[in-house]
TORTI-529874 format. One record per residue (C-alpha): residue number from 0; residue in three letters; x, y negated, z negated. Coordinates in pm, whole numbers, padded with zeros to 5 digits. Layout:
BEGIN
   i  aa      X      Y      Z
 NUM ALA      X      Y      Z
...
***
This chain:
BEGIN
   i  aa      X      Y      Z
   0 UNK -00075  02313 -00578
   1 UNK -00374  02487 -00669
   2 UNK -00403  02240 -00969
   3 UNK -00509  02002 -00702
   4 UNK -00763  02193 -00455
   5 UNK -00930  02279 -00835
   6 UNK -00969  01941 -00974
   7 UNK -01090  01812 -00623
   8 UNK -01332  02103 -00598
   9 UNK -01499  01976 -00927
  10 UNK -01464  01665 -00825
  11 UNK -01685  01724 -00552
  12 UNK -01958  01874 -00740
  13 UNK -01998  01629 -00981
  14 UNK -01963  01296 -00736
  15 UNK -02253  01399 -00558
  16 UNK -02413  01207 -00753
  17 UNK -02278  00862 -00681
  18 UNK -02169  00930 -00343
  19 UNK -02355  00821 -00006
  20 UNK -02437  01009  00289
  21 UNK -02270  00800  00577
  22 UNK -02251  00873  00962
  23 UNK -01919  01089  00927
  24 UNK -01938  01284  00626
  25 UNK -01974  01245  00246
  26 UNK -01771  00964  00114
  27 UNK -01638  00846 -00226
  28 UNK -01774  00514 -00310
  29 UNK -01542  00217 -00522
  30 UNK -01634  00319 -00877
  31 UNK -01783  00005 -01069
  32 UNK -01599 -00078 -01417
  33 UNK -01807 -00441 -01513
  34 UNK -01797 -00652 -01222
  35 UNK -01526 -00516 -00987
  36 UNK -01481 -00223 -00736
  37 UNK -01222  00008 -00811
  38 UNK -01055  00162 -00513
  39 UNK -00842  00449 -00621
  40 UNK -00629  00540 -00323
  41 UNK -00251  00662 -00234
  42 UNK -00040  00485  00000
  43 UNK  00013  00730  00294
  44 UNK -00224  00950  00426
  45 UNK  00007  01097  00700
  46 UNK  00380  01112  00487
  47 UNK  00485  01464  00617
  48 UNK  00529  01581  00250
  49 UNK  00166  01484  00191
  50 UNK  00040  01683  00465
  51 UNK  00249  02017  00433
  52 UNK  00241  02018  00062
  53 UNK  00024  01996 -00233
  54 UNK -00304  02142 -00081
  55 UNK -00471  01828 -00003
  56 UNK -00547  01939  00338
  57 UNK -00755  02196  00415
  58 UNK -00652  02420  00690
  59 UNK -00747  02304  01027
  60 UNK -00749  01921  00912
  61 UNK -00333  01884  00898
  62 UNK -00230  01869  01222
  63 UNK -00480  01639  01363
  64 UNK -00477  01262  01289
  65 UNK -00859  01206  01312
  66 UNK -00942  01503  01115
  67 UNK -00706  01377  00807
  68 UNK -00761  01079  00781
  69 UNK -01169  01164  00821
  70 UNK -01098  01412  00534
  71 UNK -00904  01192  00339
  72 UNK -01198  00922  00328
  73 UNK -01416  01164  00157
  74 UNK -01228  01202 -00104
  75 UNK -01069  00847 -00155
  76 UNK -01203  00528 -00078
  77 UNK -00829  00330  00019
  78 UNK -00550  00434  00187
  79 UNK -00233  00247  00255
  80 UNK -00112  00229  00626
  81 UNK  00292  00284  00580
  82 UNK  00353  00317  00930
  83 UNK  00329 -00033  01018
  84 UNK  00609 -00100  00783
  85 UNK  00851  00097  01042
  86 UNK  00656 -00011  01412
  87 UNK  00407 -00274  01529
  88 UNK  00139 -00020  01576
  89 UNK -00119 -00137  01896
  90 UNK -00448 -00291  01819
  91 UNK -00602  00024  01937
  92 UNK -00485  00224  01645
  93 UNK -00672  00033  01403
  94 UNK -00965  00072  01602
  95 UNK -00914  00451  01592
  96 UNK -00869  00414  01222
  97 UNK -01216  00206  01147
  98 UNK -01394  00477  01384
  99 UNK -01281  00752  01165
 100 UNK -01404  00582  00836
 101 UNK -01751  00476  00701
 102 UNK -01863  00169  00592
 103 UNK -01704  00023  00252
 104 UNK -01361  00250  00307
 105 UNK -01077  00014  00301
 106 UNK -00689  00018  00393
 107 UNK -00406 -00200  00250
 108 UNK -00142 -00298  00571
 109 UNK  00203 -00284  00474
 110 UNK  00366 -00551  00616
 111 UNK  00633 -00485  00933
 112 UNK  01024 -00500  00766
 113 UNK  01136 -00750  00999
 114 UNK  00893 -00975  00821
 115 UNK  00987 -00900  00465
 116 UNK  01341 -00895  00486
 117 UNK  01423 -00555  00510
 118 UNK  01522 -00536  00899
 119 UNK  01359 -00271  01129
 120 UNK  01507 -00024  01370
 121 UNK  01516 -00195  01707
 122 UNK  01466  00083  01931
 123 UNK  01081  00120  01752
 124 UNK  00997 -00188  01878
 125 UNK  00738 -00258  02178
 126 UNK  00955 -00267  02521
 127 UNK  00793 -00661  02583
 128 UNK  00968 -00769  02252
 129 UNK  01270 -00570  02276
 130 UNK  01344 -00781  02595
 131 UNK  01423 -01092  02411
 132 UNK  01706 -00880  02161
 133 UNK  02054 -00932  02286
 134 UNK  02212 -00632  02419
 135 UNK  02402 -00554  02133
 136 UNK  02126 -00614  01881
 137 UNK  01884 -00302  02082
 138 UNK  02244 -00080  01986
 139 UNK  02244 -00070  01646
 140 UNK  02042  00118  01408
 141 UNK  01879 -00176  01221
 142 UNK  01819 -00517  01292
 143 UNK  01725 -00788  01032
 144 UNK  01519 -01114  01051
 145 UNK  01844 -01362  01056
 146 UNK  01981 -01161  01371
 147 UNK  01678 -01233  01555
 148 UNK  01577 -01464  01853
 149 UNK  01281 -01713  01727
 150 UNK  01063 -01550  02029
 151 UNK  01089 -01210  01871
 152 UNK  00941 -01326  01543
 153 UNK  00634 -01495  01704
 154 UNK  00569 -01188  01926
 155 UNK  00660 -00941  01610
 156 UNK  00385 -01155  01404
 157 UNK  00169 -01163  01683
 158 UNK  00143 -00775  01723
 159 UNK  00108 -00744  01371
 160 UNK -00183 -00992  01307
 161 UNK -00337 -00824  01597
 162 UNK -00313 -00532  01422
 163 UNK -00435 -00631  01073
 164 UNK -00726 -00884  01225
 165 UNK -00879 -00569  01431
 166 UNK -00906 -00401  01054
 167 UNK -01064 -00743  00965
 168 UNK -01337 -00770  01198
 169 UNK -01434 -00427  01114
 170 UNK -01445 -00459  00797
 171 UNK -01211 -00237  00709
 172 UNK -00894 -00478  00553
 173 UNK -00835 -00425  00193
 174 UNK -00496 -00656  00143
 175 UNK -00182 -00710  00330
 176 UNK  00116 -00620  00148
 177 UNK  00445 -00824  00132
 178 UNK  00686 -00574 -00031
 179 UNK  01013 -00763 -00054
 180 UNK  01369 -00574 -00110
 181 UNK  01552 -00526 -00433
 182 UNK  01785 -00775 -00292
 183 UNK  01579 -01002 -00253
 184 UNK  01634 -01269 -00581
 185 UNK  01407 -01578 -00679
 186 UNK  01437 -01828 -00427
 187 UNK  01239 -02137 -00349
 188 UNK  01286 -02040 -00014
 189 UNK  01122 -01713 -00039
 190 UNK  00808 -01917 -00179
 191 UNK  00844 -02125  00134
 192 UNK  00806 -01878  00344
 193 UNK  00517 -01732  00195
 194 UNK  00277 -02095  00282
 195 UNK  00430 -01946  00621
 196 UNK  00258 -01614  00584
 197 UNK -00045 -01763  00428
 198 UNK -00068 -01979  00774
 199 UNK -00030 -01714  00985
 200 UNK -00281 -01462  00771
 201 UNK -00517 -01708  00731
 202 UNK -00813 -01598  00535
 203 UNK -00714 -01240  00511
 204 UNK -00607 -01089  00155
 205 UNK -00239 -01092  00104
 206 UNK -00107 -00920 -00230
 207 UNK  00312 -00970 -00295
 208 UNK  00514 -00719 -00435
 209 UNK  00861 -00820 -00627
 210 UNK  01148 -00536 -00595
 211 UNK  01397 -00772 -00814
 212 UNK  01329 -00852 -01172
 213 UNK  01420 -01217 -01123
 214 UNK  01118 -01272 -01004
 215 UNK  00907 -01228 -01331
 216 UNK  01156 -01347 -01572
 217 UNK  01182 -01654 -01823
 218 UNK  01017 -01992 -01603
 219 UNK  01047 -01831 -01268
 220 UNK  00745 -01607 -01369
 221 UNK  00500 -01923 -01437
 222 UNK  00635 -02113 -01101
 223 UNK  00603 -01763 -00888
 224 UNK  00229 -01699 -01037
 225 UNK  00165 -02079 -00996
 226 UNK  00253 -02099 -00635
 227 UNK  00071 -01753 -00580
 228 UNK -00246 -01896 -00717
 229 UNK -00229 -02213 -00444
 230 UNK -00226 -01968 -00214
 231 UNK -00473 -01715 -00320
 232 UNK -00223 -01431 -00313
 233 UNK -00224 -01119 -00547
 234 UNK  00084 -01076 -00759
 235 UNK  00168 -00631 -00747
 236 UNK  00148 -00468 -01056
 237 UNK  00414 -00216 -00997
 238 UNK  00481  00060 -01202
 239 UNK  00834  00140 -01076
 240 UNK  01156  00317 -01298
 241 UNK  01354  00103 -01548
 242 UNK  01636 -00010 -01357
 243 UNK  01890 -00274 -01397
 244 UNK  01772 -00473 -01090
 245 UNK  01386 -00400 -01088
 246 UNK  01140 -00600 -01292
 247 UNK  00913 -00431 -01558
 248 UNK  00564 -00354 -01547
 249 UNK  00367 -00717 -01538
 250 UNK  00065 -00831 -01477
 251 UNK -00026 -01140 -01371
 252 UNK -00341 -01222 -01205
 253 UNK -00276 -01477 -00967
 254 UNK -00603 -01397 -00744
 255 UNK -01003 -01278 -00777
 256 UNK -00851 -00958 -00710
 257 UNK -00563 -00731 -00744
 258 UNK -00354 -00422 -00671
 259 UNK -00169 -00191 -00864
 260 UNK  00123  00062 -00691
 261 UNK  00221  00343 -00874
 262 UNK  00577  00433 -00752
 263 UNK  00653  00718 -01016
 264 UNK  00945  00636 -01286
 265 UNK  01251  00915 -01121
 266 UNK  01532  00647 -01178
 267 UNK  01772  00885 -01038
 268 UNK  01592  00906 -00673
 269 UNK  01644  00510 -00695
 270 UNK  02006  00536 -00692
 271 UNK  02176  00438 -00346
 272 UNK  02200  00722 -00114
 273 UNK  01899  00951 -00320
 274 UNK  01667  00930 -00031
 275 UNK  01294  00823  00042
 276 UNK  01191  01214 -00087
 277 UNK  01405  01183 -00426
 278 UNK  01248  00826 -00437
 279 UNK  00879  00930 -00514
 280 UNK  00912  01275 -00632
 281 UNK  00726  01177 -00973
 282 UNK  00392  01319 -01122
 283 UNK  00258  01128 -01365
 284 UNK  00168  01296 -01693
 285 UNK -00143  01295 -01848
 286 UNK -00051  01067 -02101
 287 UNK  00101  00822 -01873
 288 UNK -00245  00825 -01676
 289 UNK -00446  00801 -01958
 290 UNK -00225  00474 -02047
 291 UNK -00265  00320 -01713
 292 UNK -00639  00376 -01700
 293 UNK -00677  00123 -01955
 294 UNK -00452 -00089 -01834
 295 UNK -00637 -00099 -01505
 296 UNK -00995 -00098 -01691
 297 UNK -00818 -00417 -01851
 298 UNK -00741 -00555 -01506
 299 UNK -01078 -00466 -01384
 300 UNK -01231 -00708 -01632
 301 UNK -01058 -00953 -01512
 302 UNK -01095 -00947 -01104
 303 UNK -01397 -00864 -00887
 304 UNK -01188 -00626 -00719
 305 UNK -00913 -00408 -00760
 306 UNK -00719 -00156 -00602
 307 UNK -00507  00126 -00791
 308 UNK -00249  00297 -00508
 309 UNK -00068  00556 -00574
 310 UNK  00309  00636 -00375
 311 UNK  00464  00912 -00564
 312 UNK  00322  01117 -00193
 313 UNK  00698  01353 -00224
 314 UNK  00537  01698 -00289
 315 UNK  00174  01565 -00271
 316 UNK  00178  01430 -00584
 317 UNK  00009  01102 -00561
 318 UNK -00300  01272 -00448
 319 UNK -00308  01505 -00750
 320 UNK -00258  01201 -00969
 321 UNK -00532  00946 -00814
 322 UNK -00772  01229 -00808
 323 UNK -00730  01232 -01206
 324 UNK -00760  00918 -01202
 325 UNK -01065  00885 -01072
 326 UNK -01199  01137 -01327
 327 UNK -01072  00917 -01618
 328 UNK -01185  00572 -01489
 329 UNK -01515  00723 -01409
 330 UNK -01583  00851 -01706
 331 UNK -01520  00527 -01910
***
């Protein structure tokens, strides 16, 4: 998309001006709207359609890890790690990724499916854990959390809070993000289990995403807010197609900060069977951008932080569209 490599070579003249000199290269800074930083990011910076399409990349820079994601932090100041929804990633990892980023760059952890409810592939796990799996449980293709020995989950949250508390202590941790299924209805149970996560995370910034609409509807939505509050988790404002089973755009503030995900609105790549590429092929129109600026300028004036992320990465498209709006918000 030449679109793209235009709008972030202007970009790049005219952020010089708010933009620090670190020890790796030039990086874009949180803009400032009233009291909170603004982190405009996307929510993959290694998604295969990201990297081969959409010009983001220079040459050069795509097929080596350190050189994205070293690129990438000069022109965003978030990313999303994805990958740790499919695989307990080592500890090591994260130290690679807070060597390869400056100061005040920031990733949001999305949190391992076997934790959220959405199973994981049991083959991708670490050799120690698979050990405790019944045999028949390593041969399928998925696994979920109810088919699970209790000494898997500890070591599965172990790994993980290894994981996210090496991005801590380097001050690189944005949020942890609990994306729960479509399936996944109002429960009390559900809220249960998220004291659970809030003992396990401990101090470190958890935002919760809702896939199913029951979740913000009627007196659920004031008893899900409420018990986010006590537990200083960030309700996701998700901007996701109108569906049957998937709420509609809310926000509720239910922390000192928040964080937006921009899924795209292709209702037809939601359908069963479209596929993770059909999913988040979307690019956001000018209109609808100008529309969510405000709504996020609105948030912003009501947290001291916020992040706006971006997933519509099919075709590169999420770059294209938080580079815009980065122009928009820093130009109110």
């Amino acid at each position: 998309m030449r679109a793209l490599r235009a709008l972030l070579d202007r970009r790049e003249r005219a952020r010089r001006g708010r933009a620090v000199v670190t020890g790796l290269r030039l990086v874009e800074t949180a803009l400032r709207l009233g009291r909170a930083e603004v982190y405009v990011g996307t929510c993959s910076w290694a998604d295969p359609h990201f990297v081969r399409e959409g010009a983001f990349y220079p040459r050069g820079v795509r097929s080596k890890p350190d050189l994205r994601l070293r690129y990438y932090a000069t022109v965003f100041p978030a990313v999303e790690v994805d990958a740790t929804y499919y695989a307990l990633l080592p500890a090591d990892y994260a130290r690679r990724y807070a060597a390869w980023t400056p100061e005040g760059f920031r990733f949001g952890v999305k949190a391992f499916g076997l934790l959220t409810g959405h199973g994981a592939d049991p083959k991708r796990l670490p050799p120690h854990i698979q050990a405790f799996l019944p045999e028949e449980a390593v041969r399928k293709a998925r696994i979920t959390h109810e088919e699970i020995p209790g000494e898997v989950e500890t070591l599965c949250w172990e790994a993980f809070l290894e994981f996210c508390r090496t991005l801590w202590e380097a001050g690189r941790l944005g949020y942890v993000l609990f994306q729960f299924p479509r399936w996944t209805a109002y429960s009390r149970g559900v809220l249960r289990y998220l004291e659970h996560v809030r003992e396990r995370l401990q101090d470190h910034p958890v935002a919760v995403e809702w896939r199913h609409r029951s979740w913000v509807e009627g007196a659920v939505r004031w008893e899900m807010a409420r018990a986010l509050r006590e537990l200083g988790m960030a309700c996701v404002v998700a901007d996701c197609p109108p569906l049957d089973w998937a709420p509609p755009l809310t926000v509720e503030i239910t922390a000192p900060w928040s964080v937006a995900r921009l899924h795209g609105r292709n209702a037809a790549g939601w359908q069963p069977g479209a596929g993770v590429e059909a999913a988040y092929d979307y690019l956001y129109s000018e209109e609808e951008l100008h529309e969510w600026a405000g709504r996020a300028r609105g948030i912003a004036a009501r947290v001291d932080r916020l992040f706006v992320m971006f997933n519509n990465c099919t075709r590169g498209q999420a770059a294209v569209n938080a580079a815009r709006m980065v122009d928009l918000l820093a130009s109110a």
